[in-house]
LOBALUM-138934 format. One record per residue (C-alpha): residue number from 0; residue in three letters; y, z, x. Coordinates in Angstrom, 1 decimal, padded with zeros to 4 digits. Example, Ala and Ser with C-alpha at 12.3 -4.5 7.8 and 13.67 -1.06 7.14 Angstrom:
# LOBALUM-138934
[rec 0 "Ala" [-004.5 007.8 012.3]] [rec 1 "Ser" [-001.1 007.1 013.7]] 
//
This chain:
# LOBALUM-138934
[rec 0 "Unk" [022.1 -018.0 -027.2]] [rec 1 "Unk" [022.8 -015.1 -029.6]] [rec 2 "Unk" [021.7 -014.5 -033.3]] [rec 3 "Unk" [018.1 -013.5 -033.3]] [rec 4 "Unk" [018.4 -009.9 -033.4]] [rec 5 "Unk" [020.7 -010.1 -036.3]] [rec 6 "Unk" [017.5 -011.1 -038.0]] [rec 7 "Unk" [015.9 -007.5 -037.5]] [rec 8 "Unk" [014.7 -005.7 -040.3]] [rec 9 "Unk" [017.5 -002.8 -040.1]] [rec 10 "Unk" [020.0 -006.1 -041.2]] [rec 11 "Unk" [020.4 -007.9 -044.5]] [rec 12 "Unk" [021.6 -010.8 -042.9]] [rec 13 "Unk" [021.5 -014.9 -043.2]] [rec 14 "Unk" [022.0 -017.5 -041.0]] [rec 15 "Unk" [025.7 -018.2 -042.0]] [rec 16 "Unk" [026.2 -014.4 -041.9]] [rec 17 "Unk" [024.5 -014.5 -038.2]] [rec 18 "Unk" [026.5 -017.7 -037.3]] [rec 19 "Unk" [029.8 -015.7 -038.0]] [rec 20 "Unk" [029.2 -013.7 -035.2]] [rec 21 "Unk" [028.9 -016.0 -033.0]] [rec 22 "Unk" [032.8 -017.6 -034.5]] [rec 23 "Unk" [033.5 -014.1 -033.6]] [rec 24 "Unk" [032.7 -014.3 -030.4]] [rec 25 "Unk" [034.4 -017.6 -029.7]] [rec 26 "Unk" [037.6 -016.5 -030.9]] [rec 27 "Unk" [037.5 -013.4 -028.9]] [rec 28 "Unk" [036.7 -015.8 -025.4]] [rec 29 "Unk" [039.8 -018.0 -026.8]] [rec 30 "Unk" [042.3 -015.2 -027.5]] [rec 31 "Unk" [041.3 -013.2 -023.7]] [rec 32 "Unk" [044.4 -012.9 -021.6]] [rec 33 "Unk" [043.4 -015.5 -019.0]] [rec 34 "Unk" [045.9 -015.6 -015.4]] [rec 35 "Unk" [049.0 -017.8 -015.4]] [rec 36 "Unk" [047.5 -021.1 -014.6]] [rec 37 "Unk" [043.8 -020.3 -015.3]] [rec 38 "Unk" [042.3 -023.0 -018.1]] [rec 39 "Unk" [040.6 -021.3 -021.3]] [rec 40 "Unk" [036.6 -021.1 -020.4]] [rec 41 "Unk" [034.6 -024.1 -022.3]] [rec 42 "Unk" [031.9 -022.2 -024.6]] [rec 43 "Unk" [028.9 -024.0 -025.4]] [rec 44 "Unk" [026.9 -022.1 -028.8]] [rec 45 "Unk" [023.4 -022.6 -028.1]] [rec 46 "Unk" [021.2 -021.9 -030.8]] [rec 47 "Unk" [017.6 -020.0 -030.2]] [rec 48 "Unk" [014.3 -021.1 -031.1]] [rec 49 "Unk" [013.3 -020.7 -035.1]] [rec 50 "Unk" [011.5 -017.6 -035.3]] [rec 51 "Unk" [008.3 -017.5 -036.3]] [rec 52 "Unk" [005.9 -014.9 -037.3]] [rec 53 "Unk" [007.0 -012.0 -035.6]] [rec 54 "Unk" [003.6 -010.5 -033.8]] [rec 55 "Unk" [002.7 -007.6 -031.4]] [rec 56 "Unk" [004.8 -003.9 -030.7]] [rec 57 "Unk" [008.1 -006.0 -032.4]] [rec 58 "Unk" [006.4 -007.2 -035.8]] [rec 59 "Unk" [007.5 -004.8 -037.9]] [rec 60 "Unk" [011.2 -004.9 -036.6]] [rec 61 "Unk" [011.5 -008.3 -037.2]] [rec 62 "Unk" [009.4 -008.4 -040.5]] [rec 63 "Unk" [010.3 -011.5 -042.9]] [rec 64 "Unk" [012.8 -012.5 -040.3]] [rec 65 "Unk" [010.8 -016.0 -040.2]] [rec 66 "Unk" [012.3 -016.5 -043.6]] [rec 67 "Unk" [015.9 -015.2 -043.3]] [rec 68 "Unk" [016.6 -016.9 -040.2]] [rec 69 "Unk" [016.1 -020.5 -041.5]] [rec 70 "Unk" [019.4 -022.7 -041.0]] [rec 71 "Unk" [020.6 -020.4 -038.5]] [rec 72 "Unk" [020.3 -023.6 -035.9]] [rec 73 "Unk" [022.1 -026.0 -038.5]] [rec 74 "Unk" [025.0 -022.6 -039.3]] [rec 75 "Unk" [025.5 -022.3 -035.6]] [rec 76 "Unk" [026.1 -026.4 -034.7]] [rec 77 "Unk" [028.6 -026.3 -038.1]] [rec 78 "Unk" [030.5 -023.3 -036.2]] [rec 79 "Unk" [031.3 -024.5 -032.7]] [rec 80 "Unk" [032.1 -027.6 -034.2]] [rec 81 "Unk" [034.9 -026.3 -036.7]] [rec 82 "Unk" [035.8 -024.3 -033.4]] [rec 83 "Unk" [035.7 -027.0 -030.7]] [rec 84 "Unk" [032.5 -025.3 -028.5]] [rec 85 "Unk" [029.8 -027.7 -027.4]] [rec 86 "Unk" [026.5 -027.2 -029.2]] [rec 87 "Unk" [023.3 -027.3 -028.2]] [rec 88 "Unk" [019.8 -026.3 -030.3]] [rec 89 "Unk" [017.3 -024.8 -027.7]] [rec 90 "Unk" [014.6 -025.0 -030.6]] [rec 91 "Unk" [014.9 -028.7 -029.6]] [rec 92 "Unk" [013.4 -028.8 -026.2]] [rec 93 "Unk" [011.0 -025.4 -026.6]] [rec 94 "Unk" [009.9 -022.7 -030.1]] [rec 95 "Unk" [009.4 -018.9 -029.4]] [rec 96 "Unk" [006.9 -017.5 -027.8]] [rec 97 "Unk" [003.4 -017.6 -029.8]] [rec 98 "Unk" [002.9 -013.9 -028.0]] [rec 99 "Unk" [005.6 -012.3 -030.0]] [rec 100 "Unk" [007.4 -015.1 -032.0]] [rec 101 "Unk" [011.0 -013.9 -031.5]] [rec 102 "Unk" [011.4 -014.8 -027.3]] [rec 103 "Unk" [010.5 -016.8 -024.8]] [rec 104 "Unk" [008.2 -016.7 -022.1]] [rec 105 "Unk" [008.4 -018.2 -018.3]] [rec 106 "Unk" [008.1 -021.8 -018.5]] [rec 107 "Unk" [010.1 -021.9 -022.1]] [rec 108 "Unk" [013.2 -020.3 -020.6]] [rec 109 "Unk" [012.5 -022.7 -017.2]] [rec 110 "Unk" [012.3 -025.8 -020.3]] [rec 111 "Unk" [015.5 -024.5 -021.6]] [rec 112 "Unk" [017.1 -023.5 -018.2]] [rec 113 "Unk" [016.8 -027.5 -017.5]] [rec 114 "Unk" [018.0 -028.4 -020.5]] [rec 115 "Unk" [021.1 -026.7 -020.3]] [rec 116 "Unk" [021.6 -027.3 -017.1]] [rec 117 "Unk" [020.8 -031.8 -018.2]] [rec 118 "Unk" [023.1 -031.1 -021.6]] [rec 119 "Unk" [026.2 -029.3 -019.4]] [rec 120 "Unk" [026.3 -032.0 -017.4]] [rec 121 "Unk" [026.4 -034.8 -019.3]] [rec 122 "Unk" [029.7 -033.1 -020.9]] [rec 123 "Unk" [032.9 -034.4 -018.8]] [rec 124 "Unk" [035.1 -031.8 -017.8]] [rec 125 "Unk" [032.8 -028.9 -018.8]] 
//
């Protein structure tokens, strides 16, 4: 679940921009050396919660990132499915945290947690 800090305020980036790191990423897991026998790892892209109005001690770091993360969710699903990775959108089951509007508090990652845990196994053979 990677991309929201490439929506700081230090980075000029979109969400396709954002999403390339993550094709970065899987091609790096794909191209490991692996042992003699071993099966490449499954990946599964999950993309975070849309931001929303950055708040509190982080506010100005993440200043307008609201805007320039928008299609970062729909960038990242387009991504593992060129490259063959499950997908799954966390902003489907929880948002970010209304105390800082970037992360997410207790019961949103124990929301998520059981999400995942409901999304990886309904995959065969993950």
């Amino acid at each position: 679940m990677l991309g929201t800090n490439d929506f700081q305020c230090t980075h000029e980036n979109n969400a396709w921009m954002s999403a390339q790191g993550t094709v970065k990423l899987i091609e790096i897991i794909r191209h490991a050396p692996i042992e003699p026998e071993m099966p490449a790892p499954k990946i599964m892209v999950i993309a975070p919660p849309q931001i929303i109005k950055p708040k509190g001690a982080i506010a100005n770091k993440f200043n307008g990132a609201e805007k320039r993360c928008i299609g970062l969710a729909d960038e990242l699903e387009r991504s593992a499915k060129e490259h063959s990775a499950h997908y799954f959108d966390a902003g489907s089951v929880t948002k970010a945290s209304v105390i800082d509007g970037i992360h997410l508090d207790e019961k949103q990652h124990e929301i998520l947690g059981i999400a995942i845990e409901n999304a990886v196994s309904n995959i065969k053979n993950f």
